[in-house]
C-alpha positions as CSV (number, residue, x, y, z in Angstrom):
1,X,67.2,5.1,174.9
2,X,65.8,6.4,171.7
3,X,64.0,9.7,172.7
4,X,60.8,10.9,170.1
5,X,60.1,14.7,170.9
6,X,60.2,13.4,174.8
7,X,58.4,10.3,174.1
8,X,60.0,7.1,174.8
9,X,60.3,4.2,171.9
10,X,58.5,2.0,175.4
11,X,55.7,4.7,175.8
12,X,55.2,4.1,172.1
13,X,54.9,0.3,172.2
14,X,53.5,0.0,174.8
15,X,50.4,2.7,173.8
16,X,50.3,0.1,170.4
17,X,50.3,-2.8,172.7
18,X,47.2,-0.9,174.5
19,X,45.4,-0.4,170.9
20,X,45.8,-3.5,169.5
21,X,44.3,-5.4,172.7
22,X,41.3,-2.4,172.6
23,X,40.9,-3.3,169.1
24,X,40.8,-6.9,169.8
25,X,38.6,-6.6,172.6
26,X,36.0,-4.0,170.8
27,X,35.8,-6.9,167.7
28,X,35.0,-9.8,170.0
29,X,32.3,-7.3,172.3
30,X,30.7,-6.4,168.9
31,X,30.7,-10.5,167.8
32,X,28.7,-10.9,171.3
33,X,26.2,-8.2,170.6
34,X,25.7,-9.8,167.1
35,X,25.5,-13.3,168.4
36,X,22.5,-12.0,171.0
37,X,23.8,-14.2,174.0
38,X,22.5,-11.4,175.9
39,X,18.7,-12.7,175.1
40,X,19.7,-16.2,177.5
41,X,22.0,-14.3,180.1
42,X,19.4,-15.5,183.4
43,X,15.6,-15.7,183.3
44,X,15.4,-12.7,181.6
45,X,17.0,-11.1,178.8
46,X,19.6,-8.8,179.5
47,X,19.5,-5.2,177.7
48,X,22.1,-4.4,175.5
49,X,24.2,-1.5,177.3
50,X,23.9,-3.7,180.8
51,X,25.4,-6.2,178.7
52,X,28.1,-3.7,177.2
53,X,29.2,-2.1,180.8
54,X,29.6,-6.3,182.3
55,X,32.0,-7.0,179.6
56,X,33.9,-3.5,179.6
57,X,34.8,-4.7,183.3
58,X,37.1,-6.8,181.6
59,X,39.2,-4.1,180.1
60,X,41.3,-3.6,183.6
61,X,42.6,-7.3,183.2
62,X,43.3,-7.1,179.5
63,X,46.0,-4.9,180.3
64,X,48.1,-7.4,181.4
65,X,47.8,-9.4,178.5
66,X,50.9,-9.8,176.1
67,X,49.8,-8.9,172.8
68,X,52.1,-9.9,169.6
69,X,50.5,-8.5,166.1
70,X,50.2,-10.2,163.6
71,X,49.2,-13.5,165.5
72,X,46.6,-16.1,163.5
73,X,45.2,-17.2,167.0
74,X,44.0,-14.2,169.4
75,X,45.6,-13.6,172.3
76,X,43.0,-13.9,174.8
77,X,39.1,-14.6,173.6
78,X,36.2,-12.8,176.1
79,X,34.4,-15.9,177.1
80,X,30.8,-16.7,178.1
81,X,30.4,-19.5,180.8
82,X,27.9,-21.9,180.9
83,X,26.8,-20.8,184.8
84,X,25.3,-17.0,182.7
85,X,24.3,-18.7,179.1
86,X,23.8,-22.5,178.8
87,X,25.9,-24.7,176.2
88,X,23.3,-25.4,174.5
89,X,21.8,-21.1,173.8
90,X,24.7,-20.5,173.0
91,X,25.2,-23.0,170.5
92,X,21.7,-21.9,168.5
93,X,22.7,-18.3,168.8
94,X,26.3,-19.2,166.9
95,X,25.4,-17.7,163.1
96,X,28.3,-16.7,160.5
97,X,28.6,-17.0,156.6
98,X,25.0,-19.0,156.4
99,X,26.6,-21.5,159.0
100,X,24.4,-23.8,161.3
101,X,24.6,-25.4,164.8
102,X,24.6,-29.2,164.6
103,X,24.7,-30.7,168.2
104,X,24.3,-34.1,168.5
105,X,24.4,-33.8,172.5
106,X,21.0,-34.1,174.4
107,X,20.7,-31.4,176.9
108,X,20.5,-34.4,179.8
109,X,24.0,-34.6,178.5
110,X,25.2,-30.5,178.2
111,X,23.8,-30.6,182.1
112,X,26.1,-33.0,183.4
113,X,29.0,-31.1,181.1
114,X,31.6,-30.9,184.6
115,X,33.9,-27.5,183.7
116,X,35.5,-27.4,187.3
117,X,35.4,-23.8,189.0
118,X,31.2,-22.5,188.7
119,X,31.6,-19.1,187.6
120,X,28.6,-17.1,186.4
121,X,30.6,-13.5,185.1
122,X,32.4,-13.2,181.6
123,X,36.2,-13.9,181.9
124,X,39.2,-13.7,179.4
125,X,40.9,-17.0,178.4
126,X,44.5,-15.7,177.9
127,X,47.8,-16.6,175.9
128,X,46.0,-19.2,173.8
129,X,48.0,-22.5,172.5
130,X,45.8,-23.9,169.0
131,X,47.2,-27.1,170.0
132,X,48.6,-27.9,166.7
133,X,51.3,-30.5,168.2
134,X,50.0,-33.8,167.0
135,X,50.8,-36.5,169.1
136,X,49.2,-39.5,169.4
137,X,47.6,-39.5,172.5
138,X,44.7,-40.4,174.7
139,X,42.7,-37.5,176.2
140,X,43.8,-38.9,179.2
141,X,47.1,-38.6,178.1
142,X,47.0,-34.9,175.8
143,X,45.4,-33.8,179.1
144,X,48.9,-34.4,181.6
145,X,50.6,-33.3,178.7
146,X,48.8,-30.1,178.4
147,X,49.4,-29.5,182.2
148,X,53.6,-30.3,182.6
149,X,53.6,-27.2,180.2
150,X,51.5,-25.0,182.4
151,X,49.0,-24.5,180.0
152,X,44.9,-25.4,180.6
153,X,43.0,-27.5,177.9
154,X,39.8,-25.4,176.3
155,X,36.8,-25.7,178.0
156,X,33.3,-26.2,175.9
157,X,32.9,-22.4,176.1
158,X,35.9,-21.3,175.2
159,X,36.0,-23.3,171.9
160,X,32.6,-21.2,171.1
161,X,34.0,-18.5,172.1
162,X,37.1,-19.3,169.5
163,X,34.7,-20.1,167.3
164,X,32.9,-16.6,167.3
165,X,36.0,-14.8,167.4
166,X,38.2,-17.0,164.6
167,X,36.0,-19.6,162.5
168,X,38.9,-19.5,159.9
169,X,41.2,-21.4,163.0
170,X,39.3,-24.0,163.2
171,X,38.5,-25.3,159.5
172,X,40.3,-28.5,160.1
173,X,40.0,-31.3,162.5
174,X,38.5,-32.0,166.0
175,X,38.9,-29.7,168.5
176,X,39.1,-31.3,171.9
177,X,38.6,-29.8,175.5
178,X,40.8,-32.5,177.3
179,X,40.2,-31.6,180.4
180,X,36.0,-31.8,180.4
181,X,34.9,-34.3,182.3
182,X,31.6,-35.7,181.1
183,X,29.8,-37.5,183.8
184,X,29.7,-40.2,184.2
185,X,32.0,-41.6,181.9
186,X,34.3,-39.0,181.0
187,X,34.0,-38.8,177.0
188,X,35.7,-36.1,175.6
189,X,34.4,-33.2,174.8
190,X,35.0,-31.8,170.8
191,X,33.8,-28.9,168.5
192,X,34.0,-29.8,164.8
193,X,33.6,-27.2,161.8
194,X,31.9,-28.8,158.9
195,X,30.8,-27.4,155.2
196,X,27.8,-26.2,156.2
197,X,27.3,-26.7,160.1
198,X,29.4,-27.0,163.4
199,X,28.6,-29.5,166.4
200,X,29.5,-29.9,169.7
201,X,29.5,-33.9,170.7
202,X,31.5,-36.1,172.3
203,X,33.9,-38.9,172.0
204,X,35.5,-41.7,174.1
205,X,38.2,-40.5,176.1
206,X,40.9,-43.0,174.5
207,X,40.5,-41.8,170.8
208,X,43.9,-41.2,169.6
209,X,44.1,-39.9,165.0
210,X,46.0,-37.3,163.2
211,X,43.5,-34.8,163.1
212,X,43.0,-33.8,166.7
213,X,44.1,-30.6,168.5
214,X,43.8,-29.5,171.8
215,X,43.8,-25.7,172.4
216,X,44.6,-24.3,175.9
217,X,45.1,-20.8,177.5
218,X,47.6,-20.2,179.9
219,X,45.5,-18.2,182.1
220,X,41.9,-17.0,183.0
221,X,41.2,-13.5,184.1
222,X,37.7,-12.9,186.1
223,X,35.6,-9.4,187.2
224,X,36.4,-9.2,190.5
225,X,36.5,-5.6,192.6
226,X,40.6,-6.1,192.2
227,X,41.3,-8.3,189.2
228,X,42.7,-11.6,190.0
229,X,44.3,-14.2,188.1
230,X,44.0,-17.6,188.3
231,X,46.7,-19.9,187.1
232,X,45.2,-22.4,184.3
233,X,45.7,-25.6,185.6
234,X,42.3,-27.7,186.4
235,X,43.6,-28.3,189.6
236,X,42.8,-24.7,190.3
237,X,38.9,-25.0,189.4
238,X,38.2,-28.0,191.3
């Protein structure tokens, strides 16, 4: 074992591995405050250091997360749930480079958005997959897919959250969330980056084309007392 003035070539990675996910993590805290979610979090807006400490709660699950530099998609985004901000706030609070929300669904229709699991806390999505493998699939189909590899489609939020945290990912094609379920008919969820806008909308389920991904995260991390981790299949949020 290579030995640096008593210091370990391990203690060394692994205190880069520690900086680069605080890094992260301080970049995508500081896109929040920017965004002012915190203005929708309940009845009342929620001040900004209250807003600060809920997320920092976070930071004792982020250490488990593998972190390879260098990586164009993040490896875990922070993600704000529907249950704290509504779809549709935090659609009108998304703002970067003079770009617009578009979003074609009615909020009739963002309230019967079904995301499995009600949680109402901040969470990581971790050891994200951008879905780049084009198959030609239903969403039906991308969904079981996405599952027999362990992995757990995107929900609405977490393609905002992607959004906030990586706008250049996602300059091309449809993003999907295959494992929404939109009641009562189960249309698929997307989030589509235009010239000058973004929307959120949704599409029959059986639309198959070459320029549809599907991102998923292996994992979701909560706040809890002990941190717990819960395995991202949909079967677990049901």
């Amino acid at each position: 074992m290579t030995e640096m003035c008593g210091i370990s070539q391990e203690m060394v990675d692994e205190g880069r591995r520690i900086k680069g996910l605080d890094e992260e993590f301080d970049q995508q805290v500081e896109t929040l405050i920017r965004s002012g979610v915190r203005m929708h979090v309940g009845p009342t807006a929620m001040g900004e250091q209250a807003f600060r400490d809920m997320l920092n709660e976070l930071k004792d699950p982020l250490r488990s997360v593998e972190f390879a530099p260098g990586d164009e998609c993040p490896r875990f985004l922070i993600v704000i749930p529907n249950g704290l901000v509504s779809l549709q706030d935090q659609c009108h609070r998304m703002s970067w480079d003079g770009r617009y929300v578009v979003m074609n669904m009615r909020e009739d229709n963002l309230r019967v958005l079904s995301n499995g699991r009600p949680h109402c806390l901040p969470y990581l999505a971790v050891q994200i997959d951008m879905g780049c493998d084009y198959r030609p699939l239903s969403l039906e189909d991308y969904s079981a897919y996405i599952r027999g590899t362990g992995q757990s489609s995107f929900y609405a939020e977490e393609l905002l959250a992607l959004l906030r945290c990586k706008p250049p990912a996602m300059l091309e094609g449809k993003f999907f969330c295959a494992n929404m379920r939109h009641k009562p008919d189960k249309r698929g969820v997307y989030l589509r980056l235009g010239k000058d806008n973004f929307e959120l909308n949704t599409e029959d389920k059986d639309i198959v084309g070459q320029d549809h991904r599907f991102p998923s995260c292996m994992k979701r991390l909560y706040i809890t007392r002990k941190p717990i981790c819960l395995n991202g299949s949909p079967a677990s949020f049901d």
